[in-house]
C-alpha positions in Angstrom: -27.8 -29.7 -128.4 -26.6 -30.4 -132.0 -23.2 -29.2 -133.3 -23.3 -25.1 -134.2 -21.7 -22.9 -136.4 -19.4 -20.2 -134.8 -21.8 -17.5 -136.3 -23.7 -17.1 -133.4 -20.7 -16.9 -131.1 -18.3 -14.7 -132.8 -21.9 -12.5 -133.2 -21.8 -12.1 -129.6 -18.3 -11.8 -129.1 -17.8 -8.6 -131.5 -20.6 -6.7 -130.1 -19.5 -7.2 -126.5 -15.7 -7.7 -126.6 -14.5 -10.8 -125.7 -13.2 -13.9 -127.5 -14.0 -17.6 -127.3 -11.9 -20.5 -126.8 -11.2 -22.7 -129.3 -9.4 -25.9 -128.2 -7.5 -28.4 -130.2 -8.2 -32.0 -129.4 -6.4 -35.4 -130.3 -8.1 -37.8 -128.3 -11.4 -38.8 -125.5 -9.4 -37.1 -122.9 -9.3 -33.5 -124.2 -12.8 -33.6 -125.6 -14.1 -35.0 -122.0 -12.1 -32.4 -120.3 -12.9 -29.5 -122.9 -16.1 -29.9 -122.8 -16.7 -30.8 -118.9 -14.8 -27.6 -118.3 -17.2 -25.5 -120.6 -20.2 -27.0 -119.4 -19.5 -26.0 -115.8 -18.7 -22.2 -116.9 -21.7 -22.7 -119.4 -19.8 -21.2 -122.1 -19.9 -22.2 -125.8 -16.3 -23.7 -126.9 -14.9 -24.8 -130.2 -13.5 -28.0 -130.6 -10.8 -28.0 -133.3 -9.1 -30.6 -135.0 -6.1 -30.2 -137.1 -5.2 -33.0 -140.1 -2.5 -34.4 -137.6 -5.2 -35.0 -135.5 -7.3 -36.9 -138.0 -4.4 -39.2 -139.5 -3.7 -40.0 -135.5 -7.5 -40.2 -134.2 -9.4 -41.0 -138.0 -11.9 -38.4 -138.6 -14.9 -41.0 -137.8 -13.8 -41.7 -134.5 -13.5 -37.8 -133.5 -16.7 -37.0 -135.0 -18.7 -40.1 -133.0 -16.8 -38.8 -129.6 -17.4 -35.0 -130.1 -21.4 -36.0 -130.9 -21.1 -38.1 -127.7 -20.3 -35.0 -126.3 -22.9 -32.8 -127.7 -25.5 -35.1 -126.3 -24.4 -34.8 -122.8 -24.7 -30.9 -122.4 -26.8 -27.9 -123.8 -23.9 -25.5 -124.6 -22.9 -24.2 -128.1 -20.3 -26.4 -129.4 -18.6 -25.9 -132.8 -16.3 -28.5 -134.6 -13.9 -27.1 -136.4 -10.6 -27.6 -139.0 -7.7 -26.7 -138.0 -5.0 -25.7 -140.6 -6.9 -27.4 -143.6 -4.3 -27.8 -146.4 -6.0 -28.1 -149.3 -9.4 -28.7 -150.5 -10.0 -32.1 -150.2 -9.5 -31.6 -146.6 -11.6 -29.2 -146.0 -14.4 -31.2 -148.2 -13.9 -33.9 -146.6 -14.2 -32.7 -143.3 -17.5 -30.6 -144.7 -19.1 -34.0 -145.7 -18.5 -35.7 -142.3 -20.3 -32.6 -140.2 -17.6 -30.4 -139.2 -19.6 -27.0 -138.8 -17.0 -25.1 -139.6 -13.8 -25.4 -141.6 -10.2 -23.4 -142.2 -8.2 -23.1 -145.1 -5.1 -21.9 -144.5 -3.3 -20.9 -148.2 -0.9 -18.4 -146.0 1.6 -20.7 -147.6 0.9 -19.2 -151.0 0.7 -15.9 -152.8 -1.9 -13.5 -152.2 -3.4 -14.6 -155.8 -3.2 -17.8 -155.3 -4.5 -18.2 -151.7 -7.7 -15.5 -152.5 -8.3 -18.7 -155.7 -7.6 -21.8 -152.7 -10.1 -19.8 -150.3 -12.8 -18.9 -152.4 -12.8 -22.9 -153.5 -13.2 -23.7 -149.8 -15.9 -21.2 -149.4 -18.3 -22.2 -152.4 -18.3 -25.4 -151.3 -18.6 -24.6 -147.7 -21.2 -22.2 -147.7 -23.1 -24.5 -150.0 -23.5 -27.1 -147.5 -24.0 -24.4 -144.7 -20.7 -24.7 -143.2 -18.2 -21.5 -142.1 -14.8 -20.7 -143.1 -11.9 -19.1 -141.4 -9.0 -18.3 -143.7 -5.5 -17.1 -143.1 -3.9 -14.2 -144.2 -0.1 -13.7 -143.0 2.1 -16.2 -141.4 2.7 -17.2 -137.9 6.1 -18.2 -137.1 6.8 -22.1 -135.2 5.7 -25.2 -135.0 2.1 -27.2 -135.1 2.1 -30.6 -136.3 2.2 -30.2 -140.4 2.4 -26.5 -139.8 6.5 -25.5 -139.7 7.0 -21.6 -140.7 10.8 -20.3 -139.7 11.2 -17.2 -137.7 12.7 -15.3 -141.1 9.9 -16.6 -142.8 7.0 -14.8 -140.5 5.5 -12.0 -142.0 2.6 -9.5 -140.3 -0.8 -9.3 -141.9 -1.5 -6.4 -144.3 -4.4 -4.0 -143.1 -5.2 -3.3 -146.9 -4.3 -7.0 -148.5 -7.2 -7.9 -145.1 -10.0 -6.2 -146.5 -9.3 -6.9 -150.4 -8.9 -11.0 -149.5 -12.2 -10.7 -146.9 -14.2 -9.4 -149.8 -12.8 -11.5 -153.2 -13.3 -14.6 -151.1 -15.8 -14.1 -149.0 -14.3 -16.0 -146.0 -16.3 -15.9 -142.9 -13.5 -14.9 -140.5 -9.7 -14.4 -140.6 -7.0 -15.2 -139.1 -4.4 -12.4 -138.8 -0.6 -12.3 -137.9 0.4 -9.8 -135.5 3.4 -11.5 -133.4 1.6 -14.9 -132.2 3.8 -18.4 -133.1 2.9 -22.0 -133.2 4.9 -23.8 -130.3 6.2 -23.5 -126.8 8.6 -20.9 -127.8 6.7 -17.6 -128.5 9.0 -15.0 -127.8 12.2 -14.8 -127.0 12.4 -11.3 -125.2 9.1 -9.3 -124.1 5.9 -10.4 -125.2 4.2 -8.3 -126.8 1.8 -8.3 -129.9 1.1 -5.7 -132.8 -2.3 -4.1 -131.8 -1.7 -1.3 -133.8 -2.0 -3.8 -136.9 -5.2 -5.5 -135.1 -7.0 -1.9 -134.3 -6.3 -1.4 -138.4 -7.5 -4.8 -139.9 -10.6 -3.7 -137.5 -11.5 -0.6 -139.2 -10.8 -2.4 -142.3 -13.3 -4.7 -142.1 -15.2 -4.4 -138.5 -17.7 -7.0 -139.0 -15.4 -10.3 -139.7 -14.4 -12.0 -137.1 -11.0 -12.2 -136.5 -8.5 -15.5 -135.2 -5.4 -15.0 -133.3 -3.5 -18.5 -133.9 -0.5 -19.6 -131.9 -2.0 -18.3 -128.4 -1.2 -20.5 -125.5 -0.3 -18.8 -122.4 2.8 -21.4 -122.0 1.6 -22.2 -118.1 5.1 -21.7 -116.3 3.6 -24.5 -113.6 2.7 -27.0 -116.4 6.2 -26.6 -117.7 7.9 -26.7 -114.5 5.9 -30.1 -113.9 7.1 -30.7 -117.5 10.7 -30.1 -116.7 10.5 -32.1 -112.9 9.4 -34.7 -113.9 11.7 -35.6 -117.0 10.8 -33.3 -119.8 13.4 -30.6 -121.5 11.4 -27.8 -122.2 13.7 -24.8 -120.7 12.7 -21.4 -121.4 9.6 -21.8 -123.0 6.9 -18.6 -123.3 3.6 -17.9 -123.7 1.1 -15.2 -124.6 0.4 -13.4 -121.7 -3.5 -13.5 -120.3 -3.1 -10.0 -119.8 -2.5 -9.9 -123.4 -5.1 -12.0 -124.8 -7.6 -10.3 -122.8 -6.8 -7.1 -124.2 -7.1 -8.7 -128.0 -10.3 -9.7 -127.1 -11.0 -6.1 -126.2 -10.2 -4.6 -129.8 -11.3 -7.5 -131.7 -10.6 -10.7 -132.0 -13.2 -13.2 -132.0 -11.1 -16.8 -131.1 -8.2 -17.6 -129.5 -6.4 -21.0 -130.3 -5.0 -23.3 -127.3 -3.0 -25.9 -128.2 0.2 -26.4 -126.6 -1.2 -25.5 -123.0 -3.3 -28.5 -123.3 -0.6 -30.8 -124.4 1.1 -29.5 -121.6 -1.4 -30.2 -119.4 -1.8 -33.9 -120.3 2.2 -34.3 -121.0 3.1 -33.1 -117.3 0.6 -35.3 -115.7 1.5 -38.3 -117.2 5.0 -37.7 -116.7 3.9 -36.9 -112.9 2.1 -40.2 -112.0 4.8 -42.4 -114.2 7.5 -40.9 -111.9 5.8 -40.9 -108.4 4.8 -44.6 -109.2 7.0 -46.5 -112.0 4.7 -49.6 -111.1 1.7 -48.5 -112.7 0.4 -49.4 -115.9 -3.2 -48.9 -116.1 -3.9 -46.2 -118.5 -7.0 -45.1 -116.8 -4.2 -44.3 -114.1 -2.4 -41.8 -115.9 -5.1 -41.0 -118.7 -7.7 -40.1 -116.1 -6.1 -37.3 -113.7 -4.6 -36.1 -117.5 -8.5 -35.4 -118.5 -8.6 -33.7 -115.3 -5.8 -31.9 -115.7 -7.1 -30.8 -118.9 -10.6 -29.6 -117.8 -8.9 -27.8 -115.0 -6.8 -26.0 -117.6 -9.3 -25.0 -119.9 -11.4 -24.1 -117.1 -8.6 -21.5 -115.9 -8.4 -20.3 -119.7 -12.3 -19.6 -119.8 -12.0 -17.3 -116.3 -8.8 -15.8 -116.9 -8.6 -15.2 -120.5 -11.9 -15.2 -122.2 -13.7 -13.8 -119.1 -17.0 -14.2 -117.4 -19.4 -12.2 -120.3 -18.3 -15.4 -122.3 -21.4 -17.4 -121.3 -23.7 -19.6 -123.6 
């Protein structure tokens, strides 16, 4: 099946009340492992990759791997831009195949980001590609994305609708207590619904992106930590709380971090059980596996079982 567009999917996920995965990926491993995981829950998945990930892999390389992986299953599979900074990003990105791109001018004044994501969109739409957009600004850290805790700000209900319509971006994604990281929260989770229920009313039939979502998997970062990492104290987004966004609204859900996690601990495992090997396809293959099992978990326990291609 060729590459989609999310429109389709996020369709099916507002009428019915669910959201969809969308997983960043770096390398072979997390696509294989995405994409082997969503094929045996036959659910459609996003594949997202951020401009970190396209200095690191090179943007021809991801696009050859992720068609590799369209041609080996029949479910919906969008590729997507993570965090594009500017314009020539997202054209770029466009031009290769990318079904569907973000802009994200949250770094900006409203003005000035409506102008960035209305540029994006023109050219975008001309080419029959989708946009997300950002409005508000997540605290933490994502590769080039670094926004301090003092310099987080909740989405505007009001400034949500006004931006959706001057741009015309085809979803949004909305601030309402998620961060970039491994550090969430330092005291109880908990997220802003009330803000979510009234971007929802605002404009009911955009899709809306919750960013900065990874559950944190205690046993990943316990493995993490045995094995020789120092990542003490870090927290996720509850599933219990994702679940419930998908309930009242939003239409994708980012993992990141739980999949670096994933790969990260099981590496460090096999290095420290035995220091003799050296084969990559030693430590690279039961960190694919590691990573399909993760995203597998994610698909039945967070975007739940009326997710299905």
């Amino acid at each position: 099946m060729p590459l989609v567009t999310t429109k389709n999917m996020f369709e099916k996920s507002m009428k019915e009340g669910f959201a969809i995965g969308a997983f960043n990926v770096n390398n072979m491993e997390f696509i294989q492992g995405i994409v082997d995981a969503a094929s045996e829950e036959n659910s459609p998945v996003i594949l997202q990759v951020s401009s970190s990930a396209i200095k690191y892999a090179r943007i021809n390389y991801l696009i050859k791997m992720v068609e590799a992986a369209t041609e080996e299953t029949n479910i919906p599979i969008a590729l997507h831009l993570d965090h594009g900074p500017d314009f020539e990003t997202c054209k770029m990105c466009v031009d290769a195949g990318f079904t569907s791109v973000m802009i994200d001018g949250s770094k900006y004044d409203f003005e000035e980001n409506v102008e960035l994501t209305k540029k994006v969109v023109e050219y975008a739409h001309s080419k029959g590609v989708v946009v997300e957009a950002e409005l508000g600004k997540l605290a933490g850290i994502e590769d080039d994305v670094n926004v301090s805790e003092a310099d987080a700000m909740y989405t505007d209900p009001d400034q949500a609708k006004e931006f959706v319509e001057r741009t015309g971006c085809d979803s949004l994604a909305i601030a309402i207590g998620t961060s970039h990281g491994a550090y969430k929260f330092k005291g109880e989770a908990k997220l802003r619904f009330d803000i979510l229920e009234k971007i929802k009313e605002k404009i009911p039939n955009t899709p809306i992106v919750l960013h900065g979502a990874s559950s944190v998997i205690p046993e990943l970062v316990e493995t993490c930590n045995k094995f020789g990492g120092d990542i003490p104290g870090a927290k996720g987004v509850p599933n219990e709380i994702l679940q419930e966004a998908g309930r009242l609204g939003v239409s994708k859900v980012n993992v990141d971090t739980d999949l670096r996690l994933a790969m990260t601990a099981t590496v460090r495992k096999v290095f420290a059980e035995k220091p003799s090997e050296f084969d990559p396809r030693k430590y690279l293959g039961p960190a694919r596996d590691k990573i399909k099992e993760t995203v597998q978990y994610k698909i039945k326990n967070v975007f739940c079982s009326s997710n299905k291609a």
